[in-house]
C-alpha positions as a printed NumPy array, in Angstrom:
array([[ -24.965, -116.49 ,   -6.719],
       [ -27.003, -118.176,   -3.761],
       [ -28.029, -122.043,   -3.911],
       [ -30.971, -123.074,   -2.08 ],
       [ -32.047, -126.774,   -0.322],
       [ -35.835, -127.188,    0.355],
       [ -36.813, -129.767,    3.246],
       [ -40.353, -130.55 ,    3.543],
       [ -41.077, -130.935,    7.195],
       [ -43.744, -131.308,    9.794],
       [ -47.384, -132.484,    9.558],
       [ -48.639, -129.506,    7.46 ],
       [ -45.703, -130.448,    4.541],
       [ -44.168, -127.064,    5.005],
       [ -40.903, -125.877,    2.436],
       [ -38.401, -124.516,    5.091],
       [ -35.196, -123.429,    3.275],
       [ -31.599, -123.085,    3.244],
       [ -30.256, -120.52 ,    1.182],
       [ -26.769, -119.965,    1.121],
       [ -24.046, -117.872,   -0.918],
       [ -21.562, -120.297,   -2.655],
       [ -17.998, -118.292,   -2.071],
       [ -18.758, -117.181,    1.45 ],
       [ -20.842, -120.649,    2.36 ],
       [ -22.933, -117.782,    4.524],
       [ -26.649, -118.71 ,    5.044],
       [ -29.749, -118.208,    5.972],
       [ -32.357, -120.426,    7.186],
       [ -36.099, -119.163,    6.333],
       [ -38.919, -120.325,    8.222],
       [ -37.667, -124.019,    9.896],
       [ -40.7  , -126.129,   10.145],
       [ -38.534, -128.937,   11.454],
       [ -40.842, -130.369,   14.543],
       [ -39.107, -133.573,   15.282],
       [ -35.748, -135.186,   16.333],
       [ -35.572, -136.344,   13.217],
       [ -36.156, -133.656,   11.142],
       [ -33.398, -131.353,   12.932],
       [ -31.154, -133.688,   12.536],
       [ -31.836, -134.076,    8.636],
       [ -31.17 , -129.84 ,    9.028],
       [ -28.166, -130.144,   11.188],
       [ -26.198, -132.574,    9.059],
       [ -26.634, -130.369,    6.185],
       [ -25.226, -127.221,    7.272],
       [ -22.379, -129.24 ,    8.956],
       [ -21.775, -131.06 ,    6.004],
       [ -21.713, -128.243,    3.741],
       [ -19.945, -126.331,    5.85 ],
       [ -22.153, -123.68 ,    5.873],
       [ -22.344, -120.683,    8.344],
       [ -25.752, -119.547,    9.571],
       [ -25.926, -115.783,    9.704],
       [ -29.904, -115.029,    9.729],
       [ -32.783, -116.918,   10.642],
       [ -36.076, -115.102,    8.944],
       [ -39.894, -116.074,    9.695],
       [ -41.812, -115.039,    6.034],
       [ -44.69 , -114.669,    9.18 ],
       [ -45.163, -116.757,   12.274],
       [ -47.643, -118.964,   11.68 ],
       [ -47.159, -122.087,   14.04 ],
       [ -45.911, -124.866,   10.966],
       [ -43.219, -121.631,    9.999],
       [ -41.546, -121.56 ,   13.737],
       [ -41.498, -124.719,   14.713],
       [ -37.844, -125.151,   14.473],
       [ -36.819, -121.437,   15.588],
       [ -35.826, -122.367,   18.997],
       [ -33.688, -125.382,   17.409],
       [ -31.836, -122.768,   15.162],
       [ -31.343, -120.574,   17.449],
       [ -29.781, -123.021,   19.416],
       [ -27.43 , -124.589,   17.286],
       [ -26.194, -121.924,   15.49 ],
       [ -27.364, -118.78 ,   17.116],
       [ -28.235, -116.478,   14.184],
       [ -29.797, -112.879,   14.111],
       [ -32.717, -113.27 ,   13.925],
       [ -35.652, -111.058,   12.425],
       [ -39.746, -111.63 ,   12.067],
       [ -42.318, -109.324,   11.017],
       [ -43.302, -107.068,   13.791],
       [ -46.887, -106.937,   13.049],
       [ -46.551, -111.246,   13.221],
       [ -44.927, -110.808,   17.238],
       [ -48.662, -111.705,   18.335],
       [ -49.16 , -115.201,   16.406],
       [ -45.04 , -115.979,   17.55 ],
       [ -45.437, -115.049,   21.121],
       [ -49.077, -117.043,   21.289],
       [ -47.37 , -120.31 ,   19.377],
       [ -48.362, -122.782,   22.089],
       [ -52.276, -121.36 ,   21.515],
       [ -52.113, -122.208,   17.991],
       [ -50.761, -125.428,   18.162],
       [ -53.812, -126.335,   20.701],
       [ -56.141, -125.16 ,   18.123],
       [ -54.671, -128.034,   15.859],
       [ -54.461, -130.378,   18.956],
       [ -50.349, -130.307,   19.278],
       [ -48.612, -129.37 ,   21.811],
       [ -45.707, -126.692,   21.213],
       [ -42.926, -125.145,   23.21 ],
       [ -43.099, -120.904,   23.712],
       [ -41.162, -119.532,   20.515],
       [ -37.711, -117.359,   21.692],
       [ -38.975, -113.649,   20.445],
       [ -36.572, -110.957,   19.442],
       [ -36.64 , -107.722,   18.714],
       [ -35.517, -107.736,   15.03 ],
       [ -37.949, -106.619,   12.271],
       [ -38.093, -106.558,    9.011],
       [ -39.133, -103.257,    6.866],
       [ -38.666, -102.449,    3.232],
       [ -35.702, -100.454,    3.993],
       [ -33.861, -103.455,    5.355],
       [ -31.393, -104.728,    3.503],
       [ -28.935, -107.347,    4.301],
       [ -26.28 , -109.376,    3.105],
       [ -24.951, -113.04 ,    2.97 ],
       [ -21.846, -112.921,    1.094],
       [ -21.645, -110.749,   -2.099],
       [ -25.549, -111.969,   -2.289],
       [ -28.226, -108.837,   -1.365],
       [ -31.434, -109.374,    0.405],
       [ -34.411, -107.461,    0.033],
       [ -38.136, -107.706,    2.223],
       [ -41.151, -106.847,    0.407],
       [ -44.099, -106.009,    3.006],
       [ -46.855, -108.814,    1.566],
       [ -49.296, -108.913,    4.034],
       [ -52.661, -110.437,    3.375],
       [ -52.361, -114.443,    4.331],
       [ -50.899, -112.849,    7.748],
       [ -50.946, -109.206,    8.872],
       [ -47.195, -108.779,    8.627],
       [ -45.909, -111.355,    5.95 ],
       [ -42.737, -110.586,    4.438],
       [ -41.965, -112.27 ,    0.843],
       [ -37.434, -112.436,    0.576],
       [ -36.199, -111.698,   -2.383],
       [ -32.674, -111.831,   -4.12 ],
       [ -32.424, -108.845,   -6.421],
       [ -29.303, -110.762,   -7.824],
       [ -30.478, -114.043,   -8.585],
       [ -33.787, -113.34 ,   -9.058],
       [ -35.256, -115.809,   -6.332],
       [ -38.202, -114.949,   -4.14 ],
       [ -39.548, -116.958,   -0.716],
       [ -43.043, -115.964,   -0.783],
       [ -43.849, -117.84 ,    2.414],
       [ -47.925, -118.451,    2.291],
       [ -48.795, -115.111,    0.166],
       [ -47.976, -116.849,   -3.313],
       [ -48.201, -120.367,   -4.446],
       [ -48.015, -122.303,   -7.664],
       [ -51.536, -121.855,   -9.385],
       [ -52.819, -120.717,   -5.657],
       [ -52.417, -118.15 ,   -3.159],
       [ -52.443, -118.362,    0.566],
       [ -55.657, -118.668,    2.533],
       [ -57.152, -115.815,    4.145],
       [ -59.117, -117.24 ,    6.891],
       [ -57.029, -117.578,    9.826],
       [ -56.524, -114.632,   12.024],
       [ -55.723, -111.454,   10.646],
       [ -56.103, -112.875,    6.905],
       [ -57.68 , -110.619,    4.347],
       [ -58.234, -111.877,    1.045],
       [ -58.299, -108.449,   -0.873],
       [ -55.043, -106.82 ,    0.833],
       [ -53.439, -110.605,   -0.629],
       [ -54.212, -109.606,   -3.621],
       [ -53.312, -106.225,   -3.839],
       [ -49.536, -107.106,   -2.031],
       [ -49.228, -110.027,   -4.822],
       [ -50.177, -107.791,   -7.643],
       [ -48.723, -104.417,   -6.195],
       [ -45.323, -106.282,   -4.894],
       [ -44.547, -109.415,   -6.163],
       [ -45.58 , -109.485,   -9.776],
       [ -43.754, -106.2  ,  -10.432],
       [ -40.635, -108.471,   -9.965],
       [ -39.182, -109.454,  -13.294],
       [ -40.868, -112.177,  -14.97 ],
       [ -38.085, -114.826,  -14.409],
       [ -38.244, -114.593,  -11.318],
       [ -38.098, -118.032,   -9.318],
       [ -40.819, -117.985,   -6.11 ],
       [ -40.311, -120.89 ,   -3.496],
       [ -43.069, -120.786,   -1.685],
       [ -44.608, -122.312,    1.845],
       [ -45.704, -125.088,    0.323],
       [ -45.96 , -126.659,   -3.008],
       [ -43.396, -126.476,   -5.501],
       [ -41.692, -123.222,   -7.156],
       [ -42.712, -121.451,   -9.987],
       [ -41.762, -118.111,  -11.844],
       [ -43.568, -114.853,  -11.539],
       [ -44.262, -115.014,  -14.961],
       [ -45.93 , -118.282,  -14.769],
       [ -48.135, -116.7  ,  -11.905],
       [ -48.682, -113.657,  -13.519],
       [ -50.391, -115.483,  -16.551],
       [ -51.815, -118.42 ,  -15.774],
       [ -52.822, -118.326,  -11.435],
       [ -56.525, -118.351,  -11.472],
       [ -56.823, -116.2  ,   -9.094],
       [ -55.549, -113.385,  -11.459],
       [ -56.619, -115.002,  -14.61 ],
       [ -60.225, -115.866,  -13.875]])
């Protein structure tokens, strides 16, 4: 079974989590939003004092508030380290995006890891699957955990919302069609911890999101 800490971090109140596999203490960090001292810090002391070992840093998509602590994971614990490929663009052109909010950001370390829905990785006994969910982003990537039934939907899927499809590369109808054709063909009980807001059940979504039940 995994557990799973949520921090809320940076100006746009982003979820970043740590999810990690209780016997091994294995882990993965999904899209660290930490963007001050303080902040890594808070993400720091709670790996160390969990005693946790990183094994995978994952970007849902690479929107700027999604990366902005990649560089300080890959620092401190030097994970592998996977995106979406079709994301590389918004990653490699962080710095540009942050402008466009007036902030000032660092260049993002790239890699050459990418997710597909053949991927499938491990922490622990604990499986992960990658369910292409494009839509918010061109190359979003929801995580799921066949075994607990837990889902990081990054900005595709929200509580009572879905993710806007206005920025660059967003297309409201392909959203639609990767939450419907992908995510609520999960079971019901599924739990989603999304990019923001608070978590929710793919049955709860599946019945009572307006955006499906208009």
């Amino acid at each position: 079974m995994i557990e799973v800490k949520i921090f809320l971090f940076n100006p746009f109140s982003e979820n970043s989590y740590v999810v990690w596999e209780k016997e091994s203490r294995e882990a993965a960090i999904i899209d660290p939003g930490c963007s001050t001292f303080g902040e890594e810090h808070a993400l720091k002391n709670f790996i160390l004092e969990n005693q946790l070992s990183v094994k995978y840093l994952f970007n849902t998509h690479c929107h700027l508030d999604h990366i902005f602590g990649n560089n300080f994971v890959l620092k401190e614990f030097n994970p592998r380290y996977f995106i979406p490929e079709l994301d590389k663009p918004l990653l490699e052109n962080a710095p540009a995006q942050a402008r466009l909010f007036g902030m000032e950001m660092p260049i993002v370390q790239s890699t050459e890891n990418y997710f597909s829905e053949a991927t499938s990785l491990w922490i622990g006994n604990a499986e992960i699957n990658f369910l292409f969910t494009p839509g918010h982003s061109p190359g979003e990537f929801s995580i799921y955990f066949p075994q607990s039934k837990k889902c990081f939907t990054g900005d595709a899927l929200f509580e009572n919302s879905i993710g806007r499809t206005d920025l660059l590369g967003g297309n409201y109808q392909i959203l639609i069609n990767s939450i419907r054709d992908k995510l609520f063909t999960l079971p019901e009980q599924t739990e989603i911890f999304p990019g923001h807001g608070y978590s929710s059940t793919i049955g709860r979504e599946k019945h009572s999101n307006p955006f499906f039940n208009s």
